[in-house]
C-alpha positions in Angstrom: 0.0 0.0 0.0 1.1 3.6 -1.4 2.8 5.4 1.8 0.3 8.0 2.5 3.7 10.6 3.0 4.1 10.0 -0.6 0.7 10.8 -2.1 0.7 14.4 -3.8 -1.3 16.5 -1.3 -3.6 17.7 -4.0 -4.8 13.8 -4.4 -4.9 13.8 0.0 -7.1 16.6 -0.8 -9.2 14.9 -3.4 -9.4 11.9 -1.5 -11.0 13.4 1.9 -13.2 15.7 -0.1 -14.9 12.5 -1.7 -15.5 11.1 1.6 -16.8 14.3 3.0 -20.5 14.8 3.6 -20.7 18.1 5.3 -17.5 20.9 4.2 -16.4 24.2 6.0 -14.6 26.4 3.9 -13.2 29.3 6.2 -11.4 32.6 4.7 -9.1 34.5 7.1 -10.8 37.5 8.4 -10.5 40.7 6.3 -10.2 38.5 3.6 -9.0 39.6 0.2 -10.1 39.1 -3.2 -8.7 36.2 -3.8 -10.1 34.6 -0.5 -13.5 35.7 -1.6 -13.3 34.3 -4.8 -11.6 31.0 -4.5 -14.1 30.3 -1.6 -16.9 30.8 -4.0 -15.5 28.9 -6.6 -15.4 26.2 -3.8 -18.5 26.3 -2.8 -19.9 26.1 -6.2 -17.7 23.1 -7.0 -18.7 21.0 -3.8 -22.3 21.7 -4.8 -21.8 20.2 -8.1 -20.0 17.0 -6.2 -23.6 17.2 -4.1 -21.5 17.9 -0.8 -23.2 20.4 1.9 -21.0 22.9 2.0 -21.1 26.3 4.1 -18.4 29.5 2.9 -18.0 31.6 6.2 -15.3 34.5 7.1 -15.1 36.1 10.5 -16.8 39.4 10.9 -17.7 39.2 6.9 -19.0 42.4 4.9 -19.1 42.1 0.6 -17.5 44.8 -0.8 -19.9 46.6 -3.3 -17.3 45.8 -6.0 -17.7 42.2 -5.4 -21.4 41.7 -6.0 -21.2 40.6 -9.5 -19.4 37.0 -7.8 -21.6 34.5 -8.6 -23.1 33.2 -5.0 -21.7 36.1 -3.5 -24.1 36.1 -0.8 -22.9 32.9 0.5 -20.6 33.7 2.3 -21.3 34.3 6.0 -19.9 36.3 8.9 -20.1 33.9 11.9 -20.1 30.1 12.4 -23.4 29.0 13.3 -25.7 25.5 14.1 -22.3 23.5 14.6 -23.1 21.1 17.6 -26.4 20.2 19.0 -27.1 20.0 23.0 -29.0 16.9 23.5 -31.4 16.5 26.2 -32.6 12.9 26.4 -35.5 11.5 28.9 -36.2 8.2 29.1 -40.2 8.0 29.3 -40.3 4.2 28.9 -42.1 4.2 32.2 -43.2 7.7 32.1 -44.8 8.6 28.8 -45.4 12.3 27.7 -48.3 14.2 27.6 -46.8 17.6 26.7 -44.2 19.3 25.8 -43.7 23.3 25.5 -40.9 26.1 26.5 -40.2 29.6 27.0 -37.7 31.9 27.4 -37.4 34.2 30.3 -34.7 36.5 31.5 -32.4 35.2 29.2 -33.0 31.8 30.6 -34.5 28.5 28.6 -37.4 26.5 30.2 -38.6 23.4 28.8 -41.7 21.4 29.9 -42.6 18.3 30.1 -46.2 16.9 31.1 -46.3 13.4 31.8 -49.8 11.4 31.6 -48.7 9.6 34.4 -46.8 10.0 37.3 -43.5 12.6 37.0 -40.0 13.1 36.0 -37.0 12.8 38.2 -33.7 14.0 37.1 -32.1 10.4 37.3 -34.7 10.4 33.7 -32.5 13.3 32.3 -29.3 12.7 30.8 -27.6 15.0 28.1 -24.7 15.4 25.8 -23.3 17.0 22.6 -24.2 15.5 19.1 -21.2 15.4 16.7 -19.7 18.7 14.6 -21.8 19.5 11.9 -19.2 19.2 9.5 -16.2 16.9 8.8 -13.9 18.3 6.9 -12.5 22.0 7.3 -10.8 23.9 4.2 -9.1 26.9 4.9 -8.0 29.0 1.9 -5.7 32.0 2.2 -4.6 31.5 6.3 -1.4 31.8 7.0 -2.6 29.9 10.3 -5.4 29.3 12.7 -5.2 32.8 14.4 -5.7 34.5 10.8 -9.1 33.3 10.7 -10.0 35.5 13.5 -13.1 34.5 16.0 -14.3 31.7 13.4 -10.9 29.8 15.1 -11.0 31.8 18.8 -14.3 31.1 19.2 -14.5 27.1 18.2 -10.9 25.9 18.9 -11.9 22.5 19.8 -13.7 21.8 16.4 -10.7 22.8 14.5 -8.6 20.8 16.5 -10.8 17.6 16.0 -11.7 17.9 12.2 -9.4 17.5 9.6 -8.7 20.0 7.5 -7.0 21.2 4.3 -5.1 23.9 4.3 -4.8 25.8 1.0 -2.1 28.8 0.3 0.6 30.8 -1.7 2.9 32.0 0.8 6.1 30.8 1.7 5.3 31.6 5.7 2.0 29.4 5.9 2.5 27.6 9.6 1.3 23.9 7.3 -1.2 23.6 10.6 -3.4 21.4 7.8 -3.9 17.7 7.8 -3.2 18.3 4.4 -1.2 20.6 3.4 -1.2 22.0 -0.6 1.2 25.2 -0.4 2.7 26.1 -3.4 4.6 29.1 -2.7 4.4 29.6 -7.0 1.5 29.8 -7.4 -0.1 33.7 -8.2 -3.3 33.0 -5.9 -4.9 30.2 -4.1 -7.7 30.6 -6.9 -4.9 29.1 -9.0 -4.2 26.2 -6.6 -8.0 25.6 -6.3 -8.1 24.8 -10.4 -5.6 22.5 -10.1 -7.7 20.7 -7.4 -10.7 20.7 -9.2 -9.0 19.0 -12.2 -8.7 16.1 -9.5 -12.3 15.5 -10.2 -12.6 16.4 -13.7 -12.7 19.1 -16.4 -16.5 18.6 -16.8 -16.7 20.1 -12.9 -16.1 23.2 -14.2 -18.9 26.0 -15.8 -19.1 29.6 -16.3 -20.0 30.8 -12.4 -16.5 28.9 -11.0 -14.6 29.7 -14.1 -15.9 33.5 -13.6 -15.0 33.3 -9.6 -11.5 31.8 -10.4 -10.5 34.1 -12.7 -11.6 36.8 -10.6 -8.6 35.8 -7.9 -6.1 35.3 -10.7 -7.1 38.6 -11.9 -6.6 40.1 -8.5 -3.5 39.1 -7.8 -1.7 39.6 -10.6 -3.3 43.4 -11.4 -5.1 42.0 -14.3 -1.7 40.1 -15.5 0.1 43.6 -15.2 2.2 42.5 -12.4 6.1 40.5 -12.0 3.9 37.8 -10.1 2.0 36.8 -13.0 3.4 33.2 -14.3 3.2 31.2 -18.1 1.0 28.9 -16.1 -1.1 31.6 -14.7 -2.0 32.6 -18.2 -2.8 29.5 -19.5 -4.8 28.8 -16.6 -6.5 31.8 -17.0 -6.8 31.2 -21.1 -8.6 28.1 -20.2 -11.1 29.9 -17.6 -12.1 32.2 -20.1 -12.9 29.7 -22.7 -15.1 27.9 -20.1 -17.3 30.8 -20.0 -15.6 33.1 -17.1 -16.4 36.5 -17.7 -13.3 38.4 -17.8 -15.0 41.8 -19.0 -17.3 41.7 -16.0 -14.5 41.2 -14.0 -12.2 44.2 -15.2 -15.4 46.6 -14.7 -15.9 46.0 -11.8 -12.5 45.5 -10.0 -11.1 48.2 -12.2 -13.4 50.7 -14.1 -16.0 51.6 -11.7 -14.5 54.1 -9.7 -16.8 56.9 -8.0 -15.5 60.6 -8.1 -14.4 60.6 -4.6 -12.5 57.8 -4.9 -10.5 59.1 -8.2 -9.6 62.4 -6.3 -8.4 60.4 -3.1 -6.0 58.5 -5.4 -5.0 61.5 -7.1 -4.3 63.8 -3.5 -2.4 60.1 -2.6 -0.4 59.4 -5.4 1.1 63.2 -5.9 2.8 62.8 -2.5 4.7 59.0 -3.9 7.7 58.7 -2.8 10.2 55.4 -3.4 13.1 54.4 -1.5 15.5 51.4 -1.9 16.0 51.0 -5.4 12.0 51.6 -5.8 11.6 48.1 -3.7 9.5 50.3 -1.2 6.9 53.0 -2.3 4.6 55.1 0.0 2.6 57.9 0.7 0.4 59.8 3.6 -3.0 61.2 3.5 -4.2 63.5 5.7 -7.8 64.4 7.6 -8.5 67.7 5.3 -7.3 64.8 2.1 -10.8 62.1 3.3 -12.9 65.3 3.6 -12.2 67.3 0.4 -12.9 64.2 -1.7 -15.6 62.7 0.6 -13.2 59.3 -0.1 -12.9 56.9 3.1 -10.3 54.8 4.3 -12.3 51.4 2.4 -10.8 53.3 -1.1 -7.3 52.7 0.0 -6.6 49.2 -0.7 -7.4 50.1 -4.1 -5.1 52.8 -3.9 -2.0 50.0 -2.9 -2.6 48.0 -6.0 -2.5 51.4 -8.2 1.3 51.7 -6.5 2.2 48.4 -6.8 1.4 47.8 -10.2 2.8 51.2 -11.8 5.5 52.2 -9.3 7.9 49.8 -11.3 10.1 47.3 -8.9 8.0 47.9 -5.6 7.6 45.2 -3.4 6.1 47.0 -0.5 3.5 49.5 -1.1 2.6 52.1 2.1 -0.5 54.6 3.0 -0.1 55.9 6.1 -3.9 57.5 6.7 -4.9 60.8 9.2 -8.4 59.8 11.4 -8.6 62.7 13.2 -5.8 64.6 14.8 -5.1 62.6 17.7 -5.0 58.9 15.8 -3.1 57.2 12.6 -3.9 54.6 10.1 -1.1 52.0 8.7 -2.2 50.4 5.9 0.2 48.2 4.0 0.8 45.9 0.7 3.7 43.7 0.5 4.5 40.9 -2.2 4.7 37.1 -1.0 8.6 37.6 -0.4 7.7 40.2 2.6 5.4 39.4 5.7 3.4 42.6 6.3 2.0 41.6 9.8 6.2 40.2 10.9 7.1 44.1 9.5 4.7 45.8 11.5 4.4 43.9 14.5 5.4 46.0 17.1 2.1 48.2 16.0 0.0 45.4 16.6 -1.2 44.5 13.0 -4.2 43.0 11.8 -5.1 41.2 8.3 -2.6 39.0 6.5 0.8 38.6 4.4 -0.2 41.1 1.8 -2.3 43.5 3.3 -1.6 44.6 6.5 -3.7 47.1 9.0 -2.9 48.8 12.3 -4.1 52.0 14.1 -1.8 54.3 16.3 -3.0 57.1 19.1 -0.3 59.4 17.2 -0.1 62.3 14.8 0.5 61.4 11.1 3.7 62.7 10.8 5.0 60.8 13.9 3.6 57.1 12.9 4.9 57.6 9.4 8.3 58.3 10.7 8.1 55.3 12.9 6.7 53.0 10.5 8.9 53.7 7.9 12.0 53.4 10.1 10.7 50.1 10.7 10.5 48.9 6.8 14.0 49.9 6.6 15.2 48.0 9.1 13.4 44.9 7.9 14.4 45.4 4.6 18.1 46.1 5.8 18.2 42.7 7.6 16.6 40.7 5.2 18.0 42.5 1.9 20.5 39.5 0.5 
């Protein structure tokens, strides 16, 4: 027999999503665009293999832009319904009359009428049915934590359910079952077509070709960026002759821009300034910049993939944003090769490898001081 060790973990994969019944797929919190697609694409996959299947992300909001994803209402902000209390009484010599509750003062109260004689509590015995689901895939996590109160909150289940853990970066804890990690790989959207060609081309239509090539799209700036691969083309060649709807795509991750949002950019990207060789580009934007365009700080991830893809060579892209006068925003992009939330820790990040988030009780011109003093020394220790 085939040591398990030495089975691909793409077929590990295939082989504990046939057994599944019941499948979690859990995106880190904040996730990104990728995360939000590839989940959907899973989800509409395990459909078509007639698995239940349930998409959640801690704390989860859709971004307007991300409407047009086919099931994009599927995925859900909280874990829910995952273990049943069981409360068994044994009325073989008692049998029941009645039964009614009610709720009161934040307390449950259940009846039971016999039609003869009563109930003692040697009749009652209780105890937990089994998780609802058996198999866990986690897409985009660099570990457990990532995933945010999904994990906090239910740590025994994803300690007792097997899961798969899908991902592109190179710092990915491997705190799967199985593990498929290919540090190559553009997106996980990729990773999640090669998995699906475990269980056949005919799997595929136009709704997970369209959510697929939505997080190759992403992550490579629409195939503008260094990341972008041979085998990220051809992989996105073949999702667009399966029907994926690259034009929707572009429009909506790309061309619809309001006003406000187009003035933000422009107040942010006059200030750009590069260091290192151009490996590290950033900029500041102040109070008086948010209320003159009537932009907020949910336009400026947008703004980070504008300086990543057209500031030429940068690896680490940097908005440091004024609240009001007394508190900072970090907000940060960095490239698979550079760990956003290891660059900023001492800030106390939030988010994941490639975009990073952290708020400050400082002035603007303080925290941008500090955080860039911090980048440099990163990039001085780690610079070959």
């Amino acid at each position: 027999m085939e040591n398990m060790q030495e089975i691909r973990p793409i077929q590990q994969a295939y082989e504990l999503l046939a057994k599944a019944q019941q499948v979690l797929v859990v995106l880190p919190e904040h996730p990104s665009t990728d995360a939000i697609a590839s989940g959907l694409g899973m989800y509409l996959m395990l459909n078509k293999l007639e698995k239940k299947c349930r998409v959640v992300a801690s704390q989860f909001e859709l971004p307007p832009s991300h409407r047009f994803l086919p099931k994009s209402k599927e995925i859900h902000s909280s874990l829910t319904q995952l273990r049943k209390f069981i409360i068994s009484v044994d009325i073989e010599h008692t049998p029941v009359e009645e039964l009614s509750y009610d709720i009161e003062k934040e307390k449950l109260r259940i009846y039971i009428s016999p039609k003869k004689g009563f109930f003692t509590e040697h009749d009652i015995t209780t105890s937990a049915s089994e998780y609802t689901y058996d198999l866990i895939i986690a897409l985009d996590a660099p570990h457990l934590p990532s995933l945010g109160g999904v994990f906090t909150e239910n740590a025994d289940f994803f300690y007792q359910t097997p899961i798969i853990n899908i991902d592109h970066h190179a710092g990915n804890e491997q705190f799967g079952q199985v593990n498929i990690v290919d540090i190559i790989a553009t997106s996980v959207s990729e990773i999640v077509f090669e998995l699906l060609k475990e269980f056949g081309h005919n799997i595929l239509d136009e709704h997970i070709a369209t959510n697929l090539l939505t997080g190759i799209i992403s992550k490579t700036k629409s195939f503008r960026s260094l990341t972008a691969t041979p085998k990220s083309l051809n992989i996105a060649s073949h999702l667009i002759a399966q029907g994926a709807r690259r034009e929707d795509i572009i429009n909506n991750l790309y061309r619809t821009k309001s006003l406000s949002v187009i003035q933000l950019w422009g107040r942010a990207l006059a200030r750009l300034k590069t260091e290192g060789n151009g490996m590290f580009a950033f900029t500041k934007l102040n109070k008086n910049d948010f209320d003159r365009s009537t932009g907020s700080a949910e336009d400026l991830p947008g703004i980070l993939d504008e300086i990543m893809v057209n500031a030429e060579g940068a690896e680490i892209a940097l908005v440091t944003y004024e609240i009001d006068t007394a508190s900072t925003g970090i907000l940060m992009a960095s490239i698979k090769s550079h760990n956003g939330l290891e660059i900023l820790k001492e800030f106390s990040p939030a988010g994941n490898q490639n975009l990073t988030r952290a708020f400050v009780a400082d002035s603007l011109q303080n925290v941008e001081s500090r955080v860039i003093t911090a980048i440099r020394t990163y990039l001085e220790q780690t610079r070959p």
